[in-house]
C-alpha positions in Angstrom: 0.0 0.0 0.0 1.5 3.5 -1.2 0.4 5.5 1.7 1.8 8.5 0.7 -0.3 8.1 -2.4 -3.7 7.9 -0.4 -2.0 11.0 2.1 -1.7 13.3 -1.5 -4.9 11.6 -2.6 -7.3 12.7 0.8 -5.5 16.1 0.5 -6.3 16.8 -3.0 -10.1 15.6 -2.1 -10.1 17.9 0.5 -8.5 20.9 -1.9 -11.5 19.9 -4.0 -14.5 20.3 -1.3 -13.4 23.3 0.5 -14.4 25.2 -2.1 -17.7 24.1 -1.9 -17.5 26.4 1.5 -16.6 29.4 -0.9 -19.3 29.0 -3.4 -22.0 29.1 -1.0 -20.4 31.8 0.6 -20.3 33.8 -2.3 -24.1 32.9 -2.8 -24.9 34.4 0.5 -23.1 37.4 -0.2 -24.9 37.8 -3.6 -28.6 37.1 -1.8 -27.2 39.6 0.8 -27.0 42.1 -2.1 -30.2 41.0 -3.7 -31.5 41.7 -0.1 -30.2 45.4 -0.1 -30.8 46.4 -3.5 -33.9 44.9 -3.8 -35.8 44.2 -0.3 -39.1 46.4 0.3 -40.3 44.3 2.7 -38.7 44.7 6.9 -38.6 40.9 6.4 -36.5 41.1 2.8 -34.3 43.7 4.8 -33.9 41.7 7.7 -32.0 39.3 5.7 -29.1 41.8 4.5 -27.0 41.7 7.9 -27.3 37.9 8.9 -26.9 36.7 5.0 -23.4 39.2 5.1 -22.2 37.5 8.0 -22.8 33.9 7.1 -21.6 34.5 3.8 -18.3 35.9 5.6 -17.7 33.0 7.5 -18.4 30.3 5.4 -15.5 31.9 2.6 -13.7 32.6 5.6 -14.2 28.6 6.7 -13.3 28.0 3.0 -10.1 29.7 2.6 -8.6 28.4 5.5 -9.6 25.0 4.9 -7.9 25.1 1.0 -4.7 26.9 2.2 -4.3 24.5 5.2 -4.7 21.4 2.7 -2.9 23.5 -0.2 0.3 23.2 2.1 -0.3 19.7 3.9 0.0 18.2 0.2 3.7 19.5 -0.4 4.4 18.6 3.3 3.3 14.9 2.9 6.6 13.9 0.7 8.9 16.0 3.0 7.7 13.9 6.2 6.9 10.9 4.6 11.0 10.7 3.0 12.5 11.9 6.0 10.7 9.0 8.5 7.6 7.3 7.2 6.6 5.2 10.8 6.9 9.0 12.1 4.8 10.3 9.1 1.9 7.5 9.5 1.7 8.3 13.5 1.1 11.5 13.4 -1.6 11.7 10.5 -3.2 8.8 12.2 -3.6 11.1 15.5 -4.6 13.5 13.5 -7.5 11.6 11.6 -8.5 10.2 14.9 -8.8 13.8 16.3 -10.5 14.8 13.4 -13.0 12.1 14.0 -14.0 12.9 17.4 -14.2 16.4 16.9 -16.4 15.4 13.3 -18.8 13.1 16.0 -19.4 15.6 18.4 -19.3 19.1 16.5 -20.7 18.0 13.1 -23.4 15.4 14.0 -23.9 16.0 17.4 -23.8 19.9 17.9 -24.7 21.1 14.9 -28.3 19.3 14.5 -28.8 20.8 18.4 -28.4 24.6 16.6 -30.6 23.8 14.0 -32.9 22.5 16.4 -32.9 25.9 18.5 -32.5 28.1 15.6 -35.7 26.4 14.3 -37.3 26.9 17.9 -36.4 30.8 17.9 -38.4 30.9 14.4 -41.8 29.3 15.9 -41.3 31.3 19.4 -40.3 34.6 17.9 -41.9 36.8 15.3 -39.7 40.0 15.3 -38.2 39.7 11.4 -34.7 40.2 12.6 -34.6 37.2 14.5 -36.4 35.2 12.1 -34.1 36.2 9.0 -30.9 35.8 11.0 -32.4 32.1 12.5 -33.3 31.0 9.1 -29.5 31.7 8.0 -28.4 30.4 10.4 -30.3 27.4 9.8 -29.2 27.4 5.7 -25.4 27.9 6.7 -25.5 24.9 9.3 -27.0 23.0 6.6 -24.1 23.6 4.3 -21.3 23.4 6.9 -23.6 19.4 7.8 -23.6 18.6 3.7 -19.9 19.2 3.1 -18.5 18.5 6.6 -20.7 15.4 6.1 -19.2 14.1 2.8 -15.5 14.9 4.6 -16.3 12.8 7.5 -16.8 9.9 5.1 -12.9 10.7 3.1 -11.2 11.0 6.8 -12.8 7.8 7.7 -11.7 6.2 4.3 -8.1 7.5 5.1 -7.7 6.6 8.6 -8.7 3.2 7.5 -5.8 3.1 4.8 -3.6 4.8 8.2 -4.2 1.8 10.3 -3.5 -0.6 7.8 -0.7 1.4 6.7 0.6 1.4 10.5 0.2 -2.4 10.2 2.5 -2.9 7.3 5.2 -0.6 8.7 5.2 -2.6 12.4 5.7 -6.1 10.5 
């Protein structure tokens, strides 16, 4: 098994999902816009401010997420040549980490905000806190769709990790 191969491989996945985080950031921004320019409703209008900021942190969220992977795919080689035990170690900790903190933010603490965000929406009729629950909602539902579809490629490559660790403790 050519671990290195499935390291570059997860990586380059990854480079191609985070995007993902961009685009629909960008498509909040834009409905932000649309909100401004053509809202004549106070409901239409209460959407400019909470559609700005989710469309902020989702390309924020995107951006660090590509330039994080960007870089881990050049560092791969380096660590992998200079001790490959080493190398498979400490992205197996890593994955594992990832995993936890994928169980308990993504699928445990996410659907628990979407939950109260949709509680806020029956409870409260003021437009502001409607608009900004129901983006909420929308960006938690993007950050659950593309976290989701990650979770399933870290699980893939910590399973290629351990039997990688396997083959290097023969």
């Amino acid at each position: 098994m050519d671990i290195l191969k499935a390291a570059t491989d997860w990586a380059k996945a990854e480079l191609f999902s985070t995007p993902f985080f961009m685009l629909f950031g960008m498509a909040f921004l834009v409905a932000s816009i649309g909100f401004w320019q053509l809202g004549k409703t106070e409901m239409a209008r209460a959407y400019i401010i909470p559609t700005l900021v989710a469309g902020s942190l989702l390309l924020i969220i995107g951006l660090g997420l590509f330039f994080t992977n960007k870089a881990r795919v050049t560092q791969f080689e380096n660590a992998y040549r200079a001790d490959a035990v080493a190398f498979v170690d400490s992205e197996l900790a890593r994955a594992e980490a990832t995993l936890k903190e994928y169980d308990t933010i993504v699928f445990k603490v996410i659907p628990l905000l979407i939950i109260a965000c949709a509680l806020v929406i029956l409870f409260v009729s003021a437009p502001i806190w409607r608009a900004s629950t129901i983006t909420a909602i929308a960006m938690l539902i993007v950050i659950l769709l593309v976290d989701g579809t990650a979770y399933a490629r870290i699980d893939g490559y910590n399973k290629q990790l351990l039997a990688a660790e396997k083959e290097l403790k023969k």
